[in-house]
N, C-alpha and C positions, 0 to 999 in steps of 0.2 A: 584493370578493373579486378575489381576482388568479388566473388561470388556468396551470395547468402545461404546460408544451413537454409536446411529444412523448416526449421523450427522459426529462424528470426523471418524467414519469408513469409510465414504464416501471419504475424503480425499486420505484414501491407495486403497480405489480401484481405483479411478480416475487415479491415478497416471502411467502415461507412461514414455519412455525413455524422449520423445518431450515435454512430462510436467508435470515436478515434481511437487512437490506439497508444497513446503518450504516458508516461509514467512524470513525474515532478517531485520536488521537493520545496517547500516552507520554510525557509529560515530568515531567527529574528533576529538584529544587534544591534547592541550597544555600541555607541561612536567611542572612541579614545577620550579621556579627559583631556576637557582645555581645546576638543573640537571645536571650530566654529559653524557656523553656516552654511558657510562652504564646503566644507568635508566631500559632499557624498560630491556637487562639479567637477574639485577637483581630481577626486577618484577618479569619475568617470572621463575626466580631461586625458589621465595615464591612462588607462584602458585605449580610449581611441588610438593610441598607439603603437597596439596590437594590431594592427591590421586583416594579417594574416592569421587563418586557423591551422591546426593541427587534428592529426586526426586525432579523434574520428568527428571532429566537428567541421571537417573539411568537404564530410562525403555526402553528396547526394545520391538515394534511388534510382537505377534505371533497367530497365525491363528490354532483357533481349530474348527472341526464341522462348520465352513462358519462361526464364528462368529472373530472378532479379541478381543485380548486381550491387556494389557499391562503387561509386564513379568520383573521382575528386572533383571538385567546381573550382573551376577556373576564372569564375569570375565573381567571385565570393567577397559578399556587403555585409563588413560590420555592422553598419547602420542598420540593415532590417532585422537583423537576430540582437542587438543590444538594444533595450526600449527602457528607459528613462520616465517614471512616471509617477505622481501623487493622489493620496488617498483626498477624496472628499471629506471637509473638515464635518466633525470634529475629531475626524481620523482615528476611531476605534477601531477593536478589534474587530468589529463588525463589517465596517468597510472595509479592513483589510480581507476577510474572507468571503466576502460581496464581491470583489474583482478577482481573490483567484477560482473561485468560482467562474463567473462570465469565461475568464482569460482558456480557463481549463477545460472548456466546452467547446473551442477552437481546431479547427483541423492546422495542423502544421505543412507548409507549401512542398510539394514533392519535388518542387524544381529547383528545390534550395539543401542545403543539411538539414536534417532533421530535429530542429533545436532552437530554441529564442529563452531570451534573460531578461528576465525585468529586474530593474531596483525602485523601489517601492518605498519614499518618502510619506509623512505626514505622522507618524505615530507620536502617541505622548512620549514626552521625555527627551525627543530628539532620537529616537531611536529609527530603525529602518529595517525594510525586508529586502529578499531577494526569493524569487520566483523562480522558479529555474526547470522548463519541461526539454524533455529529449523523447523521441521515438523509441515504442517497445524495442523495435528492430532494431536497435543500434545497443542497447543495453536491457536487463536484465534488474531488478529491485533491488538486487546484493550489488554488482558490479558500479550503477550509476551511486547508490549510496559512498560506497569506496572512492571514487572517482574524485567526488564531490567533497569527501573529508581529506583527499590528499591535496586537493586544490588550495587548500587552507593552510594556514603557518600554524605550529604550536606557540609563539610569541608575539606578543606586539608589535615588539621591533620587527619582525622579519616580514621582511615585502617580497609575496609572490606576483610571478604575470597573472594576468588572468586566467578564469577557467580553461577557454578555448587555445590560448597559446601558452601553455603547457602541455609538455612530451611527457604517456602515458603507459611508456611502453610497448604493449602488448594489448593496445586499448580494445576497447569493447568495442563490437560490432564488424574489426579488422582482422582479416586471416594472414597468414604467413606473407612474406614477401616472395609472393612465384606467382607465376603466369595462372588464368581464372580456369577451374578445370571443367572441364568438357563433359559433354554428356556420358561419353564411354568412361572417364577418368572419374565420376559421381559413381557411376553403375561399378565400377572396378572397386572402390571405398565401401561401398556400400557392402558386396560381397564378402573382402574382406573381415569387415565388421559386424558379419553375419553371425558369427558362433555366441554376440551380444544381444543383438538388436530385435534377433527371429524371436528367443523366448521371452524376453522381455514384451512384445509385440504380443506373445500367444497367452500370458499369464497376465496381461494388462484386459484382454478381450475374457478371457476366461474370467475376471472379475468382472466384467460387466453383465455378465449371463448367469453366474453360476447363484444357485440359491443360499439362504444365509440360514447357519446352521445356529445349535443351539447356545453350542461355547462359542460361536465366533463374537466376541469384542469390535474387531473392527469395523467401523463402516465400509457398504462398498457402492458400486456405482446403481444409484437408481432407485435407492431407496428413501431419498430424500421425498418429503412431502410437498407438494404445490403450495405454495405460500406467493405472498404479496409481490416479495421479490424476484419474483422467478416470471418476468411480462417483458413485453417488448419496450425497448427505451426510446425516449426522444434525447435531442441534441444539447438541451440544460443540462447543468450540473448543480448540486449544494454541496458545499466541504463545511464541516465541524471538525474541531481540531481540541484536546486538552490534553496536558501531562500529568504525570504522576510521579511519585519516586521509586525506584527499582527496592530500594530497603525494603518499603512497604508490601510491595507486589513477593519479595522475597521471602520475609516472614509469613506469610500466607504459604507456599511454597514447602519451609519447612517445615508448619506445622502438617500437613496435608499429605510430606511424601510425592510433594509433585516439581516438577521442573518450572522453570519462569515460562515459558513456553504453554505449558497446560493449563499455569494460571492464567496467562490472556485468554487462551480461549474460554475458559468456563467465565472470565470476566464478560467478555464480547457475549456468551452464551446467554448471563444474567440478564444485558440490556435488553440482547431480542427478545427474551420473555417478555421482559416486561412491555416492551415495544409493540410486541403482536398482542399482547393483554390487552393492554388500552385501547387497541383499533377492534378487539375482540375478532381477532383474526390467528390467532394460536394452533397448529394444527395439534391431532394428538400424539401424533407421531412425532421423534423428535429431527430437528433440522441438521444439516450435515454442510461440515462447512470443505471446500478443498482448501489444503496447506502448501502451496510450494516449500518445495525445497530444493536447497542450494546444492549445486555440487562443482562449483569454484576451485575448494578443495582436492578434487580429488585431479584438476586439468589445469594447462595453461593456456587453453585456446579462450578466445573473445568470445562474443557472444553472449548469446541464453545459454545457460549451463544450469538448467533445472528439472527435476521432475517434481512430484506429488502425493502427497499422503492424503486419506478424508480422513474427516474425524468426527465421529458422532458428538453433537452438542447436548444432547438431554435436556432439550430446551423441554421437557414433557414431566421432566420431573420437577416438583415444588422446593426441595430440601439442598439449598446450594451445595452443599458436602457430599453427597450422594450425585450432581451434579458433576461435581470437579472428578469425583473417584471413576466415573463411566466417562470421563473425558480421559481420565488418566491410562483407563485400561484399554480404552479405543486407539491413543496414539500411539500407544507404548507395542499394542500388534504390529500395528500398522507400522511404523519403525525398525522390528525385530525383521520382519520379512521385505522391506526396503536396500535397509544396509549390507544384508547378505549379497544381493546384487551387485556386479563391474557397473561404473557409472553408465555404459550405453545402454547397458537390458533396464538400468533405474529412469533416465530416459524415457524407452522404450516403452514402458510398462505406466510412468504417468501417462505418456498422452496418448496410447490404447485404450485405458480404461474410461478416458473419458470420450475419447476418437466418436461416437455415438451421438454427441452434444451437435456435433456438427450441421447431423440430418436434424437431427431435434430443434435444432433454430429454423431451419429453412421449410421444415414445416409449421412451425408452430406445435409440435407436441413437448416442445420441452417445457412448456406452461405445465401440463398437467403432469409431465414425465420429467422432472426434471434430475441430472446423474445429481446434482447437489445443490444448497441455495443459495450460497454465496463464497467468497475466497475472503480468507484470513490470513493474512502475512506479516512476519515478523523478521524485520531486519534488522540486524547485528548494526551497531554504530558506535562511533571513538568513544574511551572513556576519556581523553584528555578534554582541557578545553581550548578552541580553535578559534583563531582570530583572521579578521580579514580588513587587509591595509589599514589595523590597528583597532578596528573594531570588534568586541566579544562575542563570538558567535552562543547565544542565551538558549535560543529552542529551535529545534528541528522538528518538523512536522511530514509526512510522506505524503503525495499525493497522486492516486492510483488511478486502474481505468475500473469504470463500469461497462457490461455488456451485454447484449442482450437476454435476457432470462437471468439473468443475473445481473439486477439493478442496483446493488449496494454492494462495496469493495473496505472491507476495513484493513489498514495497514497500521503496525505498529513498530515505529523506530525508535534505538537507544540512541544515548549521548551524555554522555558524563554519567549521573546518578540518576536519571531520567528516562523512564519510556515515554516515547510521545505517541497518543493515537489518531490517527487522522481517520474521518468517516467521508468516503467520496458515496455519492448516487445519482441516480436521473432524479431531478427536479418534481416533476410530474410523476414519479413512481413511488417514489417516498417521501410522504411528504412529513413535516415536521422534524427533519433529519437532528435539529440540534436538542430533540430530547434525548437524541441516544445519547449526551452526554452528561442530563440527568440520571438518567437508564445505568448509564457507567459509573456514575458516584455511587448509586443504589447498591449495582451488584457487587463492588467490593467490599461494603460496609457489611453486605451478608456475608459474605464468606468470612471476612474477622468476625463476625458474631457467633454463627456458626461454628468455627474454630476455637471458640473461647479467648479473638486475642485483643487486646486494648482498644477500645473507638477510639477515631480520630476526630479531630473539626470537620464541620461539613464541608465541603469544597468549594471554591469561592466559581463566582458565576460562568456558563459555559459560554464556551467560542465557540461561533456560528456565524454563518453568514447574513441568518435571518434571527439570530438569538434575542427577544426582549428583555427590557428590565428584568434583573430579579425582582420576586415578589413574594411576600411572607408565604403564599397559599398558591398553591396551583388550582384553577378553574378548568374543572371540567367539560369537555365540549358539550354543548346538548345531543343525546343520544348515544353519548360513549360511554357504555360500563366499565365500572370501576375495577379496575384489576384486583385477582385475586391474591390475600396476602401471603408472603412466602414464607416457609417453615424458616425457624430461629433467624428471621432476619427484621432489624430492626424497621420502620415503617419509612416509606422515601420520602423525602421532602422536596419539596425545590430548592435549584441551590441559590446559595445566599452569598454575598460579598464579605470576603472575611479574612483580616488581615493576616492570620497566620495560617494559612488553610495548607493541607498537604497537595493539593493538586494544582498544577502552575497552571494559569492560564498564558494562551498563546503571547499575550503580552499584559502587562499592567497599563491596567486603565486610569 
């Protein structure tokens, strides 16, 4: 048995009915020319002949003495983790994001690997999805995405095994090959790794306390405002899902002096405005999102290998430009004083400064106190393009966890020339989740206007789970004020079906 870090243990104990603790991915493709019908049986005819997993989809949780471990299952059923299944006709993207919703509001069996695969028939065109969730605790945002695009072939021709029976190396969630270390051999590590871990620990807490000065740029813990998303969740899900192209997100970037990184957030920034507009729920303060970050780089150990930056969103400011610029100078501290750090004190020093969040759930003050209001991730993805048993892998979409007091999780993956955003939430906490990808066409179109740079087409219609027709006109609810208009940015529309649009939806309808 292999023992769990610190950190990937924290995931199983987190873990309630109302919020599991699973990370997933969305992906759509195209069959090979001159497929038949059969395609996807006889795929999955070869697959059944995987039998056996590899780690780490081998391993099951088991909890000795308070500590967990990872344990191999010995008696490990393809059949329950590979699931075989079709969309309700007339098999939109709607139904397709109406089941990975349902699917994604699922606790995963502790008595099994921490893992299940759906493939996902019925899309126009003949096309298909694949589902694919795994436990925080086994992987990390960065790592399972990686995982996930080595599993793939760069060609048509080239036929891999599947997911689970591919060798990963130095897979996630797996430590060295040595006996599980002991309590004294934990305490012994630990000391060692003290001349990291201690100040990172004291400069993580010290952010959580210290008052915020006049020049300080950075956000820090706690000064986020109580907003809608910051309540206890229930056990539903809704995922919205649309791409974009990185060109576009990039020219924004240039003109602005900001990274593709500051542009999603001031994008994501645009929507919650306008999002808490509409419910007229905006507070005046502005909202502060956490950002993991990756530190993969700098180790070769498995696992979570993360810590975290905040970053003031300026959702309080009207003038998208002024916006992006207090996003830019928020991460850009918070970065500067990051990277100075050895990976343990960076470590360290994320999950101190939020370590407070803890008792803030279990009382319920993280409603009114909350360290921040929701998590913004961006993860790195192939620029080639990746095939599976000859089919085009088209779009990727992330799909993250919500938790409590923090009802809404937006995650944003690359892939080829392509960001894809995925929007996960509690069902009953946010509700009307697919205008945030109204909300999303809006805030780019300001910031190119804003910047002085060419409009695009409006974006053709959003994916959701619950997304209706487009329609010429959005109807306001009775009782909802009208959100206020933003500086130099053109006025939102609803989006429209439009064949040349720059935003891909999750699939063509």
């Amino acid at each position: 048995m292999k023992a769990l870090s610190p950190t990937d243990s924290a995931f199983l104990w987190m873990e309630t009915r109302n919020q599991p603790m699973h990370v997933a991915g969305l992906n759509i493709y195209t069959p090979p020319p001159g497929a038949g019908p059969d395609f996807i049986p006889k795929m999955l005819e070869a697959w059944g002949q995987h039998i056996r997993a590899q780690s780490p989809f081998n391993l099951r949780p088991v909890l000795r003495m308070g500590i967990w471990y990872w344990q191999e299952d010995k008696e490990f059923e393809l059949d329950y983790h590979l699931r075989h299944v079709a969309l309700p006709q007339p098999g939109r993207i709607r139904e397709l994001l109406s089941m990975v919703s349902r699917v994604h509001g699922n606790l995963l069996d502790r008595n099994r690997p921490l893992w299940e695969a759906y493939v996902i028939e019925g899309l126009p065109g003949g096309r298909f999805a694949t589902y694919i969730k795994m436990h925080h605790a086994l992987v990390d945002g960065v790592s399972g995405a990686r995982m996930m695009a080595s599993a793939l072939a760069l060609t048509a021709q080239d036929q891999k095994p599947p997911l689970w029976a591919q060798t990963y190396g130095r897979a996630p969630g797996a430590r060295a090959a040595k006996a599980a270390p002991g309590l004294v051999e934990q305490f012994q590590s630990a000391v060692l790794a003290g001349k990291q871990i201690l100040p990172g620990i004291a400069s993580g807490l010290w952010d959580a306390v210290r008052p915020v000065t006049t020049h300080d740029s950075a956000a820090l813990p706690f000064q986020a405002p109580p907003t809608p998303f910051n309540v206890e969740i229930s056990g539903s899900r809704r995922f919205a899902s649309q791409s974009y192209p990185i060109a576009r997100l990039k020219a924004i970037g240039q003109a602005a002096s900001a990274t593709i990184n500051d542009v999603t957030l001031a994008i994501c920034a645009g929507a919650l405005r306008e999002y808490l507009l509409v419910q007229n729920k905006l507070p005046a303060k502005p909202l502060v999102a956490m950002v993991p970050v990756s530190l993969h780089g700098e180790t070769t150990e498995g696992g979570n290998q993360v810590s975290l930056l905040l970053a003031n969103l300026a959702t309080h400011m009207a003038d998208p430009r002024k916006r992006l610029q207090r996003i830019v100078a928020s991460t850009a501290q918070a970065k500067k004083r990051l990277m100075a750090m050895p990976r343990l004190q960076k470590m360290a020093h994320g999950m101190s400064s939020v370590s407070p969040m803890g008792p803030g759930m279990l009382t319920g003050s993280a409603k009114k106190y909350p360290p921040f209001n929701l998590v913004i991730s961006n993860v790195p993805g192939p620029k080639e393009s990746l095939y599976l048993n000859g089919a085009h892998l088209d779009e990727v979409y992330p799909v993250s966890i919500p938790t409590h007091y923090l009802a809404l999780n937006i995650t944003i993956s690359g892939y080829r020339d392509t960001l894809g955003f995925g929007y996960i939430a509690c069902r009953r906490s946010v509700p009307a989740l697919q205008r945030m990808l109204d909300y999303t066409d809006n805030a780019i179109r300001e910031l190119e206007s804003a910047l002085g740079l060419p409009s695009y087409a409006p974006s053709s219609s959003a994916s959701s789970a619950v997304a209706k027709p487009a329609a010429k006109k959005r109807i306001a609810k009775p009782g909802v004020k009208k959100p206020a208009p933003v500086a130099s940015a053109a006025k939102p529309k609803a989006a429209t079906v439009a064949k040349k649009a720059p935003a891909k939806k999750a699939a063509k309808a």
